[in-house]
RODO-2510 file (C-alpha; in nm, 4 decimals, decimal comma):
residues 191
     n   res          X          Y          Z
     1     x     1,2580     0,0971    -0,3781
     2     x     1,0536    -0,0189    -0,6993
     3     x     1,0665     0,2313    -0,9727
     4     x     0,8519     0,4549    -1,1210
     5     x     0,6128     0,6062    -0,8649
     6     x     0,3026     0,6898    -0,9719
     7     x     0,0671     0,8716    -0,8278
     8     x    -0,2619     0,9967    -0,9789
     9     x    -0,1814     1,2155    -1,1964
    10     x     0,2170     1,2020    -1,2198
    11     x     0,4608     0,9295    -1,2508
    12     x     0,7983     0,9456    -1,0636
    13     x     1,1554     0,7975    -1,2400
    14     x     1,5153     0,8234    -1,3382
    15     x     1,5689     1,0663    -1,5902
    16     x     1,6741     0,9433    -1,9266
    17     x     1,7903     0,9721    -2,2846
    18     x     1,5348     1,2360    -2,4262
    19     x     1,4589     1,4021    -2,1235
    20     x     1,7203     1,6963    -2,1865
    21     x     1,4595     1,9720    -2,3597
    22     x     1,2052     1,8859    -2,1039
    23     x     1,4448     1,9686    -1,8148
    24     x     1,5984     2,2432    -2,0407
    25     x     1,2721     2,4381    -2,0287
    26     x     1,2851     2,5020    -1,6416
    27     x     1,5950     2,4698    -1,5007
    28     x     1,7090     2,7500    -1,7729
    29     x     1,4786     3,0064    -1,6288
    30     x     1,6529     3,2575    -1,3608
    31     x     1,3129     3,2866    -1,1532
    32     x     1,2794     2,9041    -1,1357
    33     x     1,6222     2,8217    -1,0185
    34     x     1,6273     3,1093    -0,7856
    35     x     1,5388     2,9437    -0,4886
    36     x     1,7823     2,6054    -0,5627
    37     x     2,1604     2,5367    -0,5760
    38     x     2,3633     2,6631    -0,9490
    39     x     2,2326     2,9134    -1,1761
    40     x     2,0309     2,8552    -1,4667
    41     x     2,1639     2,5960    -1,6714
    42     x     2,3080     2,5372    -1,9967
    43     x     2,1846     2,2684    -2,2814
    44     x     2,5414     2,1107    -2,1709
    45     x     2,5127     2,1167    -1,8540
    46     x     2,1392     1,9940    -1,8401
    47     x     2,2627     1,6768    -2,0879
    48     x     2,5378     1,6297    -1,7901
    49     x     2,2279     1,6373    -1,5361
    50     x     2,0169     1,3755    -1,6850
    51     x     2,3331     1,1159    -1,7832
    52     x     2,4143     1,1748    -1,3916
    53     x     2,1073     1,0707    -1,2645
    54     x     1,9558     0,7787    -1,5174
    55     x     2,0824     0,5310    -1,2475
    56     x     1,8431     0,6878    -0,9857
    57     x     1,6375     0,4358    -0,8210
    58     x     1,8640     0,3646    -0,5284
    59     x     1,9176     0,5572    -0,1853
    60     x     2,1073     0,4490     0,0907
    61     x     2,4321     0,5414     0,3079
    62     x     2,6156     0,5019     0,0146
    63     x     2,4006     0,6443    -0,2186
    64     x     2,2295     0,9690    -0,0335
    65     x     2,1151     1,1737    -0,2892
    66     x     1,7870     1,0535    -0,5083
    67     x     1,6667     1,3248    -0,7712
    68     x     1,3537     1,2190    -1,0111
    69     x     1,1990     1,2914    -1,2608
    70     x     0,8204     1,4045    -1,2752
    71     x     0,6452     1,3157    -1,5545
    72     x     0,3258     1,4286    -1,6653
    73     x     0,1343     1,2794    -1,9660
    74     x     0,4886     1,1942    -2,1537
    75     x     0,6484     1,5164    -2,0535
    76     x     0,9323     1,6274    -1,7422
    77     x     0,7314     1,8366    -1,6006
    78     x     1,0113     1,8646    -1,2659
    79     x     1,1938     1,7153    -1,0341
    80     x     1,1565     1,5839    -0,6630
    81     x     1,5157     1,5648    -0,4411
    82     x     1,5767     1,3039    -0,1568
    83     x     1,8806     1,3661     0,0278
    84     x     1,9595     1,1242     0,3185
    85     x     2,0906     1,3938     0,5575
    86     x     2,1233     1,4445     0,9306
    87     x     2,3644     1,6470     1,1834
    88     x     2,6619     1,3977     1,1232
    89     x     2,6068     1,3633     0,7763
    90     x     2,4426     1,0586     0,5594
    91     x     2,3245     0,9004     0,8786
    92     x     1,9888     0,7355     0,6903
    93     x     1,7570     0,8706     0,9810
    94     x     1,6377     1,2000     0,7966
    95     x     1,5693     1,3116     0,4889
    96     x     1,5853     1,6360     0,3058
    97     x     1,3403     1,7049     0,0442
    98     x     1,3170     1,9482    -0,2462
    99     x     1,1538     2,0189    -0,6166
   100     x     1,1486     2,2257    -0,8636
   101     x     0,8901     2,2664    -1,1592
   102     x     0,8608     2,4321    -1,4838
   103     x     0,6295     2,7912    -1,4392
   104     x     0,3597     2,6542    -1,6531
   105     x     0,2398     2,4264    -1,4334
   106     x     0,2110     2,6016    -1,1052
   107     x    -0,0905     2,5993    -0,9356
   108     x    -0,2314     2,3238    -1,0084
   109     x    -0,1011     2,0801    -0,7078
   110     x     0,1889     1,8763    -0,8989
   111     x     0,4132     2,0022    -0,6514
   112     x     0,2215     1,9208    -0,3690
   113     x     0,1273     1,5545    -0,5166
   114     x     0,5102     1,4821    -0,5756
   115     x     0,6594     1,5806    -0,2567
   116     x     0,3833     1,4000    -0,1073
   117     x     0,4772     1,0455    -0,3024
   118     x     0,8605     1,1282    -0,2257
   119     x     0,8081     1,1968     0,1376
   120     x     0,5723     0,9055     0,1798
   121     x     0,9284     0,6551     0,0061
   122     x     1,1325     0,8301     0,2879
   123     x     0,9382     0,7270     0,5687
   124     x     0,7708     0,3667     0,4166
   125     x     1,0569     0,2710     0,2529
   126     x     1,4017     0,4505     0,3770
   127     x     1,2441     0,4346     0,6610
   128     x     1,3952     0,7893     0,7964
   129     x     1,2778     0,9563     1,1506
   130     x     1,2479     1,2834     0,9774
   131     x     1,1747     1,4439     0,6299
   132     x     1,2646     1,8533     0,6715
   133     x     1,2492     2,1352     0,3891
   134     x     1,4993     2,4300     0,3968
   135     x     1,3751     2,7269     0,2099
   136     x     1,3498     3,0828     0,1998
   137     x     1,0646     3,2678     0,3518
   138     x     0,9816     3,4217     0,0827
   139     x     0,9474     3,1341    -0,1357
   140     x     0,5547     3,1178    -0,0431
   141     x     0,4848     2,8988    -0,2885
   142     x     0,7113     2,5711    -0,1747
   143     x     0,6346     2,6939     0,1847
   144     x     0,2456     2,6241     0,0530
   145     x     0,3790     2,2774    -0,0016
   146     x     0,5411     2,1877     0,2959
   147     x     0,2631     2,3303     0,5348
   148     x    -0,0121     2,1029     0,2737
   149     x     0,2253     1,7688     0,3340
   150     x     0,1844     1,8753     0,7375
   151     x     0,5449     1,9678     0,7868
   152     x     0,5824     2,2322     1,0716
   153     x     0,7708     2,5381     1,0725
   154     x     1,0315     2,4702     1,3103
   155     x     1,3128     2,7683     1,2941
   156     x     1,3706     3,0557     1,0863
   157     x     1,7197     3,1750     1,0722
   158     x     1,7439     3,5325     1,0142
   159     x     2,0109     3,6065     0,6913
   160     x     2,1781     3,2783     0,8351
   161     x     2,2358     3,1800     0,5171
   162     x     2,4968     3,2857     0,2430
   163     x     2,2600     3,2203    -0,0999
   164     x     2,3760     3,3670    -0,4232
   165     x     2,5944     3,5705    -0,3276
   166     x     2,3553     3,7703    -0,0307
   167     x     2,2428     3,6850     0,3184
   168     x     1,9479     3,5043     0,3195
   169     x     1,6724     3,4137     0,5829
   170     x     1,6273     3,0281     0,6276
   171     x     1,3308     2,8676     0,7073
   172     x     1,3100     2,4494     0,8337
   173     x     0,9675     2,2981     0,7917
   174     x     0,9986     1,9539     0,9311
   175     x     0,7533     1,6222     0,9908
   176     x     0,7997     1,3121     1,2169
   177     x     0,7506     0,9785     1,0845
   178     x     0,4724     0,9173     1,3456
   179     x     0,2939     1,1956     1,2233
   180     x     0,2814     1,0794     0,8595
   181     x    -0,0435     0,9979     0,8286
   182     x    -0,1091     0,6332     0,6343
   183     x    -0,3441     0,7581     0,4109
   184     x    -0,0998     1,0275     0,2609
   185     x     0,0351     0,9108    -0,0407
   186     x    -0,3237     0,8128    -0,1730
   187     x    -0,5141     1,1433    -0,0749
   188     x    -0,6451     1,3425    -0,3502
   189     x    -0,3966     1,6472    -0,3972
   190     x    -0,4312     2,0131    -0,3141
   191     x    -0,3850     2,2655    -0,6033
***
């Protein structure tokens, strides 16, 4: 895979030296990071985050786990998650995908537009079977997202999930390589 991504309005890369008070401004709000992994983060631990993932640009059974950048006009706006997963493990047939973005910038389809670029590398150029989405229910707005890139809704497991410290619902959205459409990573986005 040939990096950055771009899209047409966002361009897709390893984080870097400099990106630390971009990523700093969303992943140290509570309500952003309350639907991902950890808890907000600190300055240190954000400065850990980007020097752990500069090298991104490679995914494979040895390398599972691709996290991005999103950049928008010069500035980290989020970041998209590939995770080669499947039920024994890294078996580079699915994918996981996930994002986060800083509250400013909801709404306007940046989300949307960077899943869509992320989930079109899975199946174009992993070359995965299946891209899914775990999420809570009540996370409406990345549910938005997954139902816009055509992922179904394909269980909901009720408080089968132990999530900061309370019993959670799950939802899996999930899409089929053959249902990818070819068109998808150049169609306009949806805000």
């Amino acid at each position: 895979m040939s990096l950055p991504i771009t899209t047409d309005r966002l361009v897709l890369r390893s984080f870097r030296p400099g990106d630390e008070d971009d990523v700093f401004a969303y992943r140290s709000v509570a309500s952003v990071v309350r639907y991902i992994p950890g808890e907000p983060k600190t300055r240190e631990q954000v400065e850990d985050l980007v020097s752990e993932r500069a090298t991104a640009g490679r995914i494979d059974e040895q390398h599972p786990n691709l996290t991005l950048a999103v950049e928008l006009d010069g500035r980290v706006i989020g970041d998209v998650l590939l995770l080669l997963a499947g039920p024994d493990g890294a078996d580079g047939k699915q994918a996981e995908i996930g994002w986060v973005f800083a509250p400013d910038v909801a709404g306007n389809g940046y989300a949307t537009e960077a899943a869509r670029a992320i989930t079109d590398v899975a199946f174009r150029e992993v070359g995965v079977h299946r891209v899914w989405a775990e999420l809570e229910p009540e996370n409406t707005a990345s549910a938005r997202v997954c139902e816009r890139l055509g992922m179904r809704r394909e269980a909901v497991f009720v408080k089968g999930s132990w999530f900061k410290e309370r019993w959670t619902d799950l939802a899996i959205y999930a899409l089929l390589e053959d249902e990818w459409p070819t068109s998808a990573a150049t169609s306009a986005p949806a805000p």
